[in-house]
Each structure stands twice: as C-alpha cells, then as structure tokens.
Legacy VTK file of the C-alpha trace (Angstrom):
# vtk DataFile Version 3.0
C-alpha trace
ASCII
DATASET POLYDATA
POINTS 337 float
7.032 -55.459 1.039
8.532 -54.682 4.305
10.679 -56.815 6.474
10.175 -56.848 10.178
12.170 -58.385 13.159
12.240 -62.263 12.957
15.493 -65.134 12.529
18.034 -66.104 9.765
19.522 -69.761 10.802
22.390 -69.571 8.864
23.053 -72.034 6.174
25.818 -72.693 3.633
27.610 -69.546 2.533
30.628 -70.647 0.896
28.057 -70.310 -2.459
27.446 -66.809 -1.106
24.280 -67.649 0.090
23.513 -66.087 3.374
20.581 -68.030 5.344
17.652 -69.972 5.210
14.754 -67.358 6.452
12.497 -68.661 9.056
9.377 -66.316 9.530
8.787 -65.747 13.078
5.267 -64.188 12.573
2.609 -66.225 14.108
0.046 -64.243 11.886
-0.087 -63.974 8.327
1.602 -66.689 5.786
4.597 -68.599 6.166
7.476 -68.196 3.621
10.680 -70.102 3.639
13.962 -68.909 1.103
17.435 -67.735 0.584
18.265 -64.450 1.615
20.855 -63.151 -0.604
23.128 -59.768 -0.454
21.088 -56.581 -2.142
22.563 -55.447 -5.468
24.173 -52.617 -3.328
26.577 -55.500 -2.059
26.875 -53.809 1.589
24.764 -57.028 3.077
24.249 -55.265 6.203
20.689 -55.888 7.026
20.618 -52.072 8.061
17.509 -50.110 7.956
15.791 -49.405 4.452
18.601 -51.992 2.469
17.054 -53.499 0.194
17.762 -57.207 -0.078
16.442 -59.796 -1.863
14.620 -63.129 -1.284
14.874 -66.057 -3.354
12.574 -68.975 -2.997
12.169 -72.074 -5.674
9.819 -70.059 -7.857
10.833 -66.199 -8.109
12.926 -63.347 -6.118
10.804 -61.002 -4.284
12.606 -57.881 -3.018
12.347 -56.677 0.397
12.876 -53.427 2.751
14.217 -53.664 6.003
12.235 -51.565 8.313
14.275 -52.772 10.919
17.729 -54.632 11.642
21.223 -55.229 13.092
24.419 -56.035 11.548
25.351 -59.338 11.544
26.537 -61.258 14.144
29.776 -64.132 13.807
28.714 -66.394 11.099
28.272 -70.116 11.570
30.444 -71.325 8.744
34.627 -71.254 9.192
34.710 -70.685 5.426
32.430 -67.694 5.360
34.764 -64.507 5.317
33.641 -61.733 7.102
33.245 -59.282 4.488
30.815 -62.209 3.231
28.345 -62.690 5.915
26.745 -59.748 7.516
23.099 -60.928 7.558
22.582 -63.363 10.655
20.593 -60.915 11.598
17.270 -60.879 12.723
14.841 -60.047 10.216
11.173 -61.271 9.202
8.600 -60.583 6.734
4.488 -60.276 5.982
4.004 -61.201 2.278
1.150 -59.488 1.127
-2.195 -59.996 1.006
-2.509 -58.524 -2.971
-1.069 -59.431 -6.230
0.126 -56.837 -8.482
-3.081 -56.899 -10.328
-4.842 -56.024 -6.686
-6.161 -59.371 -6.362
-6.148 -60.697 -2.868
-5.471 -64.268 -1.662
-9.362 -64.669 -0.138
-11.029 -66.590 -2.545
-14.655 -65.519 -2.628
-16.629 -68.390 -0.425
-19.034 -69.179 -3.672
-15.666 -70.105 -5.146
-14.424 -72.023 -2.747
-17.801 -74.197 -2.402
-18.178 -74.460 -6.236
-14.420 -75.875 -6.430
-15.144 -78.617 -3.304
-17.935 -79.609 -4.990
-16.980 -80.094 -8.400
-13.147 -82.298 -6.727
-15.707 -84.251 -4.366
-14.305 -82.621 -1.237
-10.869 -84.059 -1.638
-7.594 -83.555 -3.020
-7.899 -84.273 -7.004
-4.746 -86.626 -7.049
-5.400 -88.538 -3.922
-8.637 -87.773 -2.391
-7.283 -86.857 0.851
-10.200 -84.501 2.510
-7.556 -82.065 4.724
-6.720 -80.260 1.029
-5.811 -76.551 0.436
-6.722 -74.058 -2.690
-4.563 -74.049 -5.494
-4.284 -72.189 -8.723
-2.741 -74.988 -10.749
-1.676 -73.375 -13.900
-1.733 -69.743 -13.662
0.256 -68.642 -10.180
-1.300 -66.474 -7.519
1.407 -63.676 -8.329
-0.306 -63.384 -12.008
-4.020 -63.702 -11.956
-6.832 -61.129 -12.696
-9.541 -62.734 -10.697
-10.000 -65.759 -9.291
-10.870 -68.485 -11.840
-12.658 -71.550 -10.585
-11.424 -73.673 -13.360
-8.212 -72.569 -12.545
-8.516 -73.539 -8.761
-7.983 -77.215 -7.678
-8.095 -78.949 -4.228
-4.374 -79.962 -3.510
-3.625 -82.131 0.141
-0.172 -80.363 1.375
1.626 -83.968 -0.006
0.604 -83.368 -2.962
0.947 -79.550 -2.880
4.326 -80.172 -1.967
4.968 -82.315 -4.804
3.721 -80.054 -7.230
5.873 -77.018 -5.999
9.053 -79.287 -6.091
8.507 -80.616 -9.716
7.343 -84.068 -8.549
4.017 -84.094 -9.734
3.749 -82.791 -13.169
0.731 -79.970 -14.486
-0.222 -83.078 -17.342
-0.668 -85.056 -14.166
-3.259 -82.657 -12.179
-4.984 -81.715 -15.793
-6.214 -85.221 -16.194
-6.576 -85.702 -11.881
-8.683 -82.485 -12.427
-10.878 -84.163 -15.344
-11.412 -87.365 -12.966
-11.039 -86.217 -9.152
-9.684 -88.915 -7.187
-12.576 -88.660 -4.605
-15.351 -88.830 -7.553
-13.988 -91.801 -8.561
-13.573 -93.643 -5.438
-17.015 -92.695 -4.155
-15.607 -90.358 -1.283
-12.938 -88.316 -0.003
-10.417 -90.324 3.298
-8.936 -88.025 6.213
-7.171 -90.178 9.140
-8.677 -89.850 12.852
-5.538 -89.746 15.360
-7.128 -92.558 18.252
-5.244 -93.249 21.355
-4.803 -96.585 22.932
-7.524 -95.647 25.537
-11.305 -95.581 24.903
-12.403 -92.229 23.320
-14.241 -90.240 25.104
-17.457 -89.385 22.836
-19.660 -86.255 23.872
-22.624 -85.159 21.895
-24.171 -82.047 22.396
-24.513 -81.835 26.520
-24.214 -86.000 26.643
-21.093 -87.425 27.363
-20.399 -91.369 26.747
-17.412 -92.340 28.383
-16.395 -96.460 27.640
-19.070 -97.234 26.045
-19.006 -99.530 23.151
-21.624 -98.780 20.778
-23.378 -95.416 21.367
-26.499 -96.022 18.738
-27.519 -99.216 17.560
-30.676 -99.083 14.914
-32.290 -102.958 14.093
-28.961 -104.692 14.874
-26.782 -102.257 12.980
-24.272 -100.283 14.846
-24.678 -96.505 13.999
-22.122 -95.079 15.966
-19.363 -96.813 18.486
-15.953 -97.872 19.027
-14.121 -101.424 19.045
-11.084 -102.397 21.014
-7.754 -102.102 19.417
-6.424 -105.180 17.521
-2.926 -105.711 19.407
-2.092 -105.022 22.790
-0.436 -101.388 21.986
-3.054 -100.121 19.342
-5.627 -97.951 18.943
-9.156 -97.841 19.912
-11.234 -97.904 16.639
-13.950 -95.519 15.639
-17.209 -96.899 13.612
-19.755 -94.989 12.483
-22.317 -95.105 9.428
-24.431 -91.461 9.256
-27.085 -91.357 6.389
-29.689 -88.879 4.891
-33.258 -89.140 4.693
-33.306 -90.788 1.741
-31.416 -93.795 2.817
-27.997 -92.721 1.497
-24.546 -92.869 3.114
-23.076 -89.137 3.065
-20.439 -90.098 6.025
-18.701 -93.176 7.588
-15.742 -94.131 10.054
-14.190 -97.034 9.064
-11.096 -98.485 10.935
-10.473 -94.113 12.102
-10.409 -93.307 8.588
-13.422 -91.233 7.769
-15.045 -91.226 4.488
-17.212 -88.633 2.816
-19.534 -89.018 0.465
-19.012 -86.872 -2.827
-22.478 -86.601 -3.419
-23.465 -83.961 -0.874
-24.136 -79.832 -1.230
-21.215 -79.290 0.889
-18.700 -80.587 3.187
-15.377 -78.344 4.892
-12.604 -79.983 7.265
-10.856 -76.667 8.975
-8.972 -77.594 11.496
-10.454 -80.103 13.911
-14.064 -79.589 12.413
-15.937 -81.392 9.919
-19.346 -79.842 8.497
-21.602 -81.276 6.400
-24.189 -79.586 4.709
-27.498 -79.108 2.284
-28.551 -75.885 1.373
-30.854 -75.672 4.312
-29.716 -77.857 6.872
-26.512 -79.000 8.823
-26.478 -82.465 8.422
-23.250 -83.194 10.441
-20.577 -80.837 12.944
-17.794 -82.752 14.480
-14.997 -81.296 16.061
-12.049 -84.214 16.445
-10.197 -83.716 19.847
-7.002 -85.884 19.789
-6.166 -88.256 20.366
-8.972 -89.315 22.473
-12.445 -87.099 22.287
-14.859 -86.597 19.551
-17.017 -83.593 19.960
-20.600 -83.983 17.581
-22.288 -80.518 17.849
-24.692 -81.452 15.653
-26.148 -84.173 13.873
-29.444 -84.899 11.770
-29.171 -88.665 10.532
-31.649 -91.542 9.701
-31.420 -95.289 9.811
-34.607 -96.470 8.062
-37.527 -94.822 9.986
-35.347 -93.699 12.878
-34.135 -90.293 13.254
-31.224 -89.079 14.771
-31.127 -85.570 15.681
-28.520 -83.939 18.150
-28.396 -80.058 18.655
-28.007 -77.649 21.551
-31.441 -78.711 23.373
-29.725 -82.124 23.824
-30.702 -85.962 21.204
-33.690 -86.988 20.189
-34.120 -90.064 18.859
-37.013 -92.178 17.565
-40.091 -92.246 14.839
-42.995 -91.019 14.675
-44.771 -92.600 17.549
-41.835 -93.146 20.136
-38.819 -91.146 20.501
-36.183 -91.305 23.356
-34.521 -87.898 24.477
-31.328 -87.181 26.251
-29.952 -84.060 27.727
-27.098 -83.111 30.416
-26.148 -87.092 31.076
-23.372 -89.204 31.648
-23.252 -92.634 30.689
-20.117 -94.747 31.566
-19.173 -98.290 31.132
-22.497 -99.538 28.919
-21.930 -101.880 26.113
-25.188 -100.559 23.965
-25.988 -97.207 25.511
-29.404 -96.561 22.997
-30.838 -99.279 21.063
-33.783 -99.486 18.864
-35.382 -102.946 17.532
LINES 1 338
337 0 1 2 3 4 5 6 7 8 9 10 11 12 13 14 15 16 17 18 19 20 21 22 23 24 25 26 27 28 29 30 31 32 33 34 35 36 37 38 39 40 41 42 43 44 45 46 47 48 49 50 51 52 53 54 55 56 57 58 59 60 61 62 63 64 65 66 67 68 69 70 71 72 73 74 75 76 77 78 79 80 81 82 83 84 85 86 87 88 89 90 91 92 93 94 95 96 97 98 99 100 101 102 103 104 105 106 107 108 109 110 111 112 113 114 115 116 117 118 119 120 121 122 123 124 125 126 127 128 129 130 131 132 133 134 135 136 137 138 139 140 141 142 143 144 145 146 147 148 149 150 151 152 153 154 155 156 157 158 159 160 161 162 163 164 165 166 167 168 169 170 171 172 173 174 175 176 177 178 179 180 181 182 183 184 185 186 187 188 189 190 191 192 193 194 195 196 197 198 199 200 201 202 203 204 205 206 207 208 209 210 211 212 213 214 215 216 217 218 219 220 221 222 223 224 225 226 227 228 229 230 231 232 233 234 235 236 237 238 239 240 241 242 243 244 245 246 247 248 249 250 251 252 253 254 255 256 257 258 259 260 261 262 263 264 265 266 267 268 269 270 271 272 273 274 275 276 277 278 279 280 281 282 283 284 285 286 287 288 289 290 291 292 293 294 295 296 297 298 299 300 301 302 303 304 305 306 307 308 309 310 311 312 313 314 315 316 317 318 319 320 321 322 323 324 325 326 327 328 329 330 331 332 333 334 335 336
C-alpha cells in the first residue's frame, strides 16, 4: 500500500503515539488510525519509510511515496526526537484482499442479501444500511459468501466495530431480520418548515395539499406541521396491482414493504422493483423537494403511472393525463370518485 500526500492532526504523543490520520482523498475509502513510528525508529515520514498504521482491528503497513519531515509538534510534552510525523501524508487502501478478492460484491449478491434482511438493517430495520461480512472480515475471505454478508445501518455498523453489539447478537438479528418482522424497513425524510415542493416527471405541484386522492383516500400529499416551528409532513400510500402496500410515508418516515423483488436507497434515490418493471424512483431533495421519476401504482381500479411522457391516470374507460404543468396553491390537485 502506498501513502500519498494528505494530513496528520496531531493527537496525544506523550504514549508515543504520533497522530490521528485523516484521509484527504475524496475518492476511494475512508480510513481513520494511529500512525505510529516504523520499526526503523527514524519517524521521519521521508520517502519510501515504512511506517505503520494502527486502527481498532489490525496494523497495516504503509510506504511513503511522498513526504516532509515533521513540522513543531502540538503537544509541550512531546520531545523532539519523538515527533517527526506531522507531516502530511495520506493513503488509498486497496481495492483487493490478499486472497485477490475485491471489495465489489457481485450485484446478484447484493440483491439476494436485501432480499433475504427485508431491505433493512437486520438489528434495526433502518433502510439507509451498508454490506457487511459479519463473521469472517473482508481482509480474510475467499469469495464473497452471501450467508456471510448482512445489511448493517452505519449505527449499528458502528456498534459492531466498537464491541457494542455482540456477533451472538447479529446471529440471531440475522435468523429474524428486524424489517421481516416488523413488516417493513423505516428511513427518515429530512422536511423543512415550508411546503415541499413535489415534482413528478415534467409536473411540478407547488403548495398543494393532496396531490392524488382515489375514492376519498389520500394517495399522495402533505399536511401542515403540528407546532408553529415544525415540519411539513409527507403522506403517501403506493400499492401494486394486486391491492398490496409495497411503500408508504407516514409522519416523513417512509416504510417499505419486505415483500417486494427489490428495493435500493443510494444516496437520495429510492427504487423499487419486480423483475420486469420499476414500480417506484424517488429521488429525496432536502429539505424541501421530492423528485418521483417514476411511478406505476394502483388504488383499486385506478392506475397511477408517471414516466418521462408525463402521468396518466385513470381506468379503463377514463383516464386523465398531465404533462409540462404547474399547479400551485390547490387543495386536491387530481381526484377520482
């Protein structure tokens, strides 16, 4: 592995300890640890030193492609001939274990394991969850195991790496996901105290309290905020075909159903899928805009459907299209009886 130019912040060194290393790299992964003196005991942070990086789990030794001697330490008590590395240095872990295995999980993987945890963190159910080999580390596999692969929020995640939340723990998490048995996986909406702005496809509703409403029910809207400083809350109630719920906002929490082919939250986009069809694509704008790219939902005998050409909605004998419009200030925009 080899170092390249980033920052050391430096830390306590009366333990000999040199610095807390703070990755500068916008690319690539993340990696926080000591940096401690190489075995060579010069310290210098010169070129091709090799020092070596302790983090809670392992060392890892590193090459300095690049560095500086160290500047005037932080600490009084750290004696010159102690502290020589506040320089500037940075690293790329790599992208391979030592068996040649690299970090990209295969995507079948990665669908198989959502599926199986409900699309949610197996301890809490929180649906913005990471990949996780929870017994065997990364550093040690062969290949990449789905039973050996959980969904892990980063609280949890956390947790786990500090020796808060214990491997019996996530076995018997893993044998009942948290999602599964709740009937669906949470994630938090960030709302603003003013109305969201909600666009779908090339329609735009701007203060509108409920967008759809199907027979009385509301399908998708918002409701003002409950005290004079809160937020603006979302509501919405998205169902397949055959009558069943496979997403809902309740109160800006949204809840997905376990029960579906697939479902990913990257970033600020939700997708839901079947094997053949995108059922849902939401991109969440905060704290005040909620993107739908597309949708395909029914309520009873009505259908739903928003793509690039614009929303159609109706049954069989009347439907009600929509394309390149803005509608402002309505308190039922579309409603069907």
């Amino acid at each position: 592995m080899t170092a390249s130019t980033g920052a050391i912040e430096p830390q306590d060194c009366g333990c000999g300890i040199r610095g807390e290393l703070i990755p500068p790299l916008k690319r690539g992964r993340r990696f926080g640890g000591w940096l401690l003196p190489s075995p060579s005991g010069r310290g210098e942070g010169g070129e091709g030193e090799s020092l070596i990086l302790r983090d809670w789990l392992r060392p890892l030794t590193l090459t300095l492609s690049r560095g500086e001697r160290g500047k005037t330490c932080a600490f009084s008590r750290c004696r010159p001939n102690q502290h020589n590395l506040c320089c500037e240095v940075g690293f790329r872990m790599s992208n391979k274990n030592k068996h040649g295995v690299t970090r990209n999980i295969p995507e079948a993987i990665k669908r198989s394991v959502r599926n199986r945890d409900g699309f949610g963190c197996i301890h809490c159910g929180n649906a913005f969850f990471q990949y996780d080999h929870f017994i065997e580390p990364y550093s040690e596999i062969q290949f990449h195991d789905p039973d050996d692969i959980v969904l892990l929020c980063a609280s949890c995640h956390d947790r786990k790496t500090r020796g808060r939340l214990s491997l019996e723990t996530l076995k018997r998490s893993k044998e009942h996901p948290k999602a599964r048995e709740d009937g669906h996986s949470w994630g938090p909406l960030d709302v603003g105290p003013l109305c969201p702005l909600i666009r779908l496809a090339t329609t735009t509703f701007e203060e509108t309290r409920t967008i759809f409403q199907v027979y009385g029910e509301k399908v998708l809207g918002i409701d003002e905020p409950e005290t004079e400083s809160g937020p603006y809350r979302l509501t919405a109630l998205f169902r397949k075909s055959n009558g069943d719920p496979f997403f809902q906002i309740v109160q800006n929490e949204m809840l997905i159903s376990p029960n579906g082919w697939d479902a990913v939250l990257v970033g600020q986009r939700l997708q839901i899928t079947s094997k053949r069809k995108i059922h849902l694509s939401m991109r969440t704008i905060p704290p005040n805009t909620i993107e739908i790219e597309k949708m395909d939902i029914f309520h009873r005998d009505i259908n739903i459907l928003v793509d690039q050409s614009g929303i159609k909605i109706g049954d069989q004998y009347n439907q009600l299209q929509l394309r390149n419009c803005h509608l402002k200030g309505f308190d039922v925009a579309v409603n069907f009886e």
